[in-house]
N, C-alpha and C positions, 0 to 999 in steps of 0.2 A: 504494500500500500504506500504510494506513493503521498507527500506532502512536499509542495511548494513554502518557504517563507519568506519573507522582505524586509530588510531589515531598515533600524530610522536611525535618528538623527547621530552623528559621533562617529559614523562605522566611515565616511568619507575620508580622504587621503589625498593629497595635492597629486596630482597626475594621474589616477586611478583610471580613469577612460581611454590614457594613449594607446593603449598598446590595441582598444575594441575598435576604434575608429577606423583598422585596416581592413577589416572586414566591409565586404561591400555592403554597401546601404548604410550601415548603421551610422554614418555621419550625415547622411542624409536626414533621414527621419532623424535623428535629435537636433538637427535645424531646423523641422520640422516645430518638433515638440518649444525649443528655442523663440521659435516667431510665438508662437501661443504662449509661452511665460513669462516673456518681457526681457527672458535673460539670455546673455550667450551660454548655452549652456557647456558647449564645445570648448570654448575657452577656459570655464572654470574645472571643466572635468579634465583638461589637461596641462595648461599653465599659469592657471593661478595658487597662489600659494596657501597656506595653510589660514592666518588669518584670514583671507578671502572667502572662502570656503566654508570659515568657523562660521558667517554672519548667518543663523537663522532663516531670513530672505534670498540666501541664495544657497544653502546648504540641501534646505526641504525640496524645491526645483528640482534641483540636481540629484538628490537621489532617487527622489521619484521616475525622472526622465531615463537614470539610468536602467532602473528594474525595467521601467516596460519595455525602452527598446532590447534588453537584453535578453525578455522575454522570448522574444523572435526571432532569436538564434538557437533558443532551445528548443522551441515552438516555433517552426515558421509556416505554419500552415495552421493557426488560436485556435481553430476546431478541435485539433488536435490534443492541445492542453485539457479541456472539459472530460476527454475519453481515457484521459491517461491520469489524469487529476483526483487521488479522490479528495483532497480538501487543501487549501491555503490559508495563510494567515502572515498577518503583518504586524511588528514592532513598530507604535508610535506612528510617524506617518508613513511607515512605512504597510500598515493597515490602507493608506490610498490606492499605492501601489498595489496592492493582493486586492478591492476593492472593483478595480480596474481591469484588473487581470480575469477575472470570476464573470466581468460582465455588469456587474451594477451600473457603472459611468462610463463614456468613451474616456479613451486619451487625451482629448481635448481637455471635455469638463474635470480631467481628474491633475490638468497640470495647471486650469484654472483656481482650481480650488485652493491646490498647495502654494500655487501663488499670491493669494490672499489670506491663507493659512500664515505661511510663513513672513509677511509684512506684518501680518495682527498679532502675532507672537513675538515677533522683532520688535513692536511698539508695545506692549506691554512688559516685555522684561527691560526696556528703557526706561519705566516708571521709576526701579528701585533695583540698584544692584544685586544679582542673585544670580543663583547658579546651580551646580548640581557635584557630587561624590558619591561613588561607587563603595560600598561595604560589602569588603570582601570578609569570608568566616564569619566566624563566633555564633550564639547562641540565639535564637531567630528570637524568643519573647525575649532575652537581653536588648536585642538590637534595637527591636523594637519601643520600649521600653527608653533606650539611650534616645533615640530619635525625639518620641513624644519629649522628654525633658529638655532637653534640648529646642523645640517649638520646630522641629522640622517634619516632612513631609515623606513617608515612605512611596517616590514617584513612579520607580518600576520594582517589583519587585521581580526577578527573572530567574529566582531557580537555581538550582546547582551553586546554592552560599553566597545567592550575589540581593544586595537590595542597593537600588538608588536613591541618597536622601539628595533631597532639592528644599532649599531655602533660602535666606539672605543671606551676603557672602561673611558677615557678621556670625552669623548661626551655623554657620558651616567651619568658619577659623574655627570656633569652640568644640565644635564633632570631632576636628581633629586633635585639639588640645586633651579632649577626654571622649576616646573613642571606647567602645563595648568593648570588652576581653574578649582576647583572642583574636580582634577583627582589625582590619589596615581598612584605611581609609586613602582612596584615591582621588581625585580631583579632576573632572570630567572636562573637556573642552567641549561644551556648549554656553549658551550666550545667556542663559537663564532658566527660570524655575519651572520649567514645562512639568504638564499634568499635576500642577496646583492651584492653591484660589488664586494665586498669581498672573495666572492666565485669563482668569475669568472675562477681561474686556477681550480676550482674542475669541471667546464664544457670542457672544453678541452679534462679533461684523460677523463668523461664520455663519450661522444662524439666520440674518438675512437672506445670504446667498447663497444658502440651500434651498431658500424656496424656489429657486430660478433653475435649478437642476430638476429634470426628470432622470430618475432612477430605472433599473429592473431589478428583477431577482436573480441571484448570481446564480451561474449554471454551474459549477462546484459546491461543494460547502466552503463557508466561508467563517470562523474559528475569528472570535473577537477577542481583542484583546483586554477590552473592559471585565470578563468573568469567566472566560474557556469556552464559551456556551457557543452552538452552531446556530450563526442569522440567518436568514432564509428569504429576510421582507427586503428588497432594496431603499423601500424606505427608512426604513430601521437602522438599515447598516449605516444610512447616510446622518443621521438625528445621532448615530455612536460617534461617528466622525467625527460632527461637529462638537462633541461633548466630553470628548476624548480626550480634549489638550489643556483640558481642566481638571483630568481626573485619572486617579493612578493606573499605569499597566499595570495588568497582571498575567505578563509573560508567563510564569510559571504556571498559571490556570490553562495555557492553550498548551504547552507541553502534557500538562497530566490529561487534557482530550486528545492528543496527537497519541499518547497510548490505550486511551479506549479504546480509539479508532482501530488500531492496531499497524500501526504506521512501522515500514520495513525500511522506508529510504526519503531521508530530506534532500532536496537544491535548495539552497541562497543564494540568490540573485546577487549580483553586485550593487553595493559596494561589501562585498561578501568576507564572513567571516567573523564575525561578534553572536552571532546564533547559532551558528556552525556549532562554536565551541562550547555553546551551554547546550544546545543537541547532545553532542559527545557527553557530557557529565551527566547529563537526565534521563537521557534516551539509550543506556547502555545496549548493545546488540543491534542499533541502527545504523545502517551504513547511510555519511553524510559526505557529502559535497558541495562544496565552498568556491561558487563562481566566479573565481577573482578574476581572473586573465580568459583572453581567450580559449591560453593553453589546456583549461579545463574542462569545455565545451566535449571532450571526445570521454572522459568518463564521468560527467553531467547525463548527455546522452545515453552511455551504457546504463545507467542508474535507473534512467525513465524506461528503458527498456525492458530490464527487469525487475522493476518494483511499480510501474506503473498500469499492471493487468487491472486493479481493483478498482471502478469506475465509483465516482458520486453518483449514488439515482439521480440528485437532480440533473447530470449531462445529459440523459437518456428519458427524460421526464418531466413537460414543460412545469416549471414552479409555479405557475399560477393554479395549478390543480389537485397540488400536494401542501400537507400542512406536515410538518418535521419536525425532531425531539431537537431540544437544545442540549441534552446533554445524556450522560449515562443514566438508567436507571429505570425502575418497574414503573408502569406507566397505568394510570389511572383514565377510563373512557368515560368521557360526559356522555347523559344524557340526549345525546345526538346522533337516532337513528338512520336507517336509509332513506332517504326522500327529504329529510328534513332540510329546511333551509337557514343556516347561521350567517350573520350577522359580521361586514369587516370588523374586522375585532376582536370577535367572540372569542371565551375560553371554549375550546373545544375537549381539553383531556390536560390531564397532572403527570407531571414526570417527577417521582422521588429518587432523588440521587442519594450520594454518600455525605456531599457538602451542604444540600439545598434541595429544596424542591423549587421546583418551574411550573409556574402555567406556562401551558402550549396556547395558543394564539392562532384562528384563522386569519391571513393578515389583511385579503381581500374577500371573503367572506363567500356562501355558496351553498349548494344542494349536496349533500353525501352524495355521494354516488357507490362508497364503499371501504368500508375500516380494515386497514390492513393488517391491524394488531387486534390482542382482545386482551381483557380487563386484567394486569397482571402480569404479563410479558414483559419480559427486559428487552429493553431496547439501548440503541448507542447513538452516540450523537449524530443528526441529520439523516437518522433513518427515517422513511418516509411511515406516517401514522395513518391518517388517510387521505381518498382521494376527494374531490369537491370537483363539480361542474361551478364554471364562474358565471358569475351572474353580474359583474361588475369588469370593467377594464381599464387598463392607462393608471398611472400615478402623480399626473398633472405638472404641471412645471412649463419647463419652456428648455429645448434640444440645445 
């Protein structure tokens, strides 16, 4: 079982895109993508320097830019991805990028977004000097525990001994002055306190300009970074988006569904390699590959070939006529027989996992036409529960 993931902001490197640029097309299309983001993105993926790069407004651009066209040298025929896919997921904005990838937004609208994304993010962490620190070890309720006292923000927590605090760079010298036992404390090169209330005026302008986006529902599963949980609504995913950059990852909740799933083999797209390696530590027995260079493309490939036989139902099964579990676990059926007609919205059925339970959600709403589960069955994430005849269409916006 194959998983795609993408990784965000940090994982950049001055020069990281020279060596892709050789390959035909792909300087094309990220001129492409370039005209649509306002930035060279050509130049910053190959000669601009590290500073340059750090800025927020053009770091988000640029990785986004790089994942998709890099997509399509793994994938150069997108169809293809959907068959060989069974689910992706994205780090921070790099959730755009897998967003994108799945089908919810074109290209266009997903270099637009991050374009705006990353300005609203660049002007709010210009409010108040802040930043971000990696904790690496020690004792997770210690850590946790040092953070709250401290008045900082556990922003990513990613699994495999790692948590990101983000706070004021005040609140952060102190993290390091008394940091949890056992734990080192790093010091991250980004520009500010992303997935805090820090951000909060970057969700406001997003938020606007989400209404102006029409979405679909992604033809993969698509593994949020807000909870582990599989979305299914392209609106949904797009409303996590936007609420995202205000609110913690929690990387390590999509790693523990990438082994519900039962997931044999990861890609990470470029700028590749910061997931890779929490793969490796979480994911023991998964063979990963870390798309940095071209040079990788030929055991990228072998990887998809043999670990990409296990299809998402939603590839092979238009999403507007299936309702699917978010997550692992024995599944409770509403009240909602054959014939019946539910309501966009409606709870249709209870998923009890181990963490949580989940209402299930019809998201555009419908006639049963036929329950694929019964009262009791375990089920795993983005298994399809049942089918619906739609009664409603489109998710409004403007192309």
């Amino acid at each position: 079982m194959l998983i795609v993931v993408c990784p965000g902001q940090g994982s950049q490197t001055p020069g990281f895109l020279a060596p892709w640029l050789e390959l035909p097309g792909f300087e094309e299309r990220l001129r492409w993508l370039s005209a649509v983001a306002g930035l060279d993105l050509v130049a910053h993926g190959t000669t601009s320097d590290a500073d340059t790069i750090r800025d927020t407004a053009v770091a988000q651009p640029l990785i986004v830019g790089a994942g998709l066209v890099s997509l399509l040298e793994l994938f150069p025929h997108p169809s293809d991805a959907f068959r060989l896919t069974a689910a992706g997921a994205g780090h921070s904005v790099g959730e755009v990028t897998a967003a994108a990838g799945a089908g919810v937004m074109t290209a266009e609208q997903a270099m637009v977004f991050v374009r705006e994304r990353g300005r609203a993010m660049a002007e709010a962490s210009a409010v108040r000097p802040t930043g971000m620190s990696a904790v690496l070890g020690g004792d997770a309720d210690e850590v946790e525990a040092v953070l709250a006292r401290h008045g900082l923000t556990a922003a990513n927590r990613n699994g495999a001994g790692q948590v990101v605090a983000a706070g004021t760079l005040e609140q952060l010298d102190v993290l390091r002055e008394d940091p949890p036992a056992k734990a080192r404390v790093v010091p991250l090169q980004v520009a500010g306190a992303f997935h805090t209330e820090h951000m909060a005026p970057a969700v406001d302008v997003l938020t606007g300009y989400a209404r102006a986006i029409t979405t679909h529902d992604p033809r993969s599963r698509l593994v949020s970074n807000a909870d582990g949980t599989v979305v299914h609504d392209g609106r949904v995913v797009l409303e996590r988006l936007v609420q995202q950059v205000a609110r913690p990852v929690r990387w390590d909740l999509c790693m523990e569904t990438f082994r519900d799933l039962g997931v044999t083999g990861v890609v990470e797209v470029p700028p590749a390699g910061t997931l890779s390696n929490l793969a490796k530590r979480a994911l023991p027995g998964v063979e990963v590959v870390a798309l940095k260079t071209p040079d990788d493309l030929p055991a990228a490939r072998a990887l998809v070939a043999e670990h990409g036989g296990q299809t998402s139902p939603l590839a092979v099964s238009p999403t507007w006529r299936l309702v699917v579990s978010p997550a692992k676990g024995l599944v409770s059926v509403g009240d909602h027989p054959e014939g019946a007609t539910v309501g966009p919205g409606s709870v249709v059925a209870r998923v009890e996992g181990l963490r949580d339970s989940y209402d299930v959600t019809a998201p555009h709403g419908g006639t049963v036409v036929e329950w694929i589960v019964h009262d009791g069955d375990p089920v795993s994430p983005g298994q399809p529960l049942v089918r619906l005849h739609p009664t409603t269409s489109g998710s409004g916006g403007m192309a």
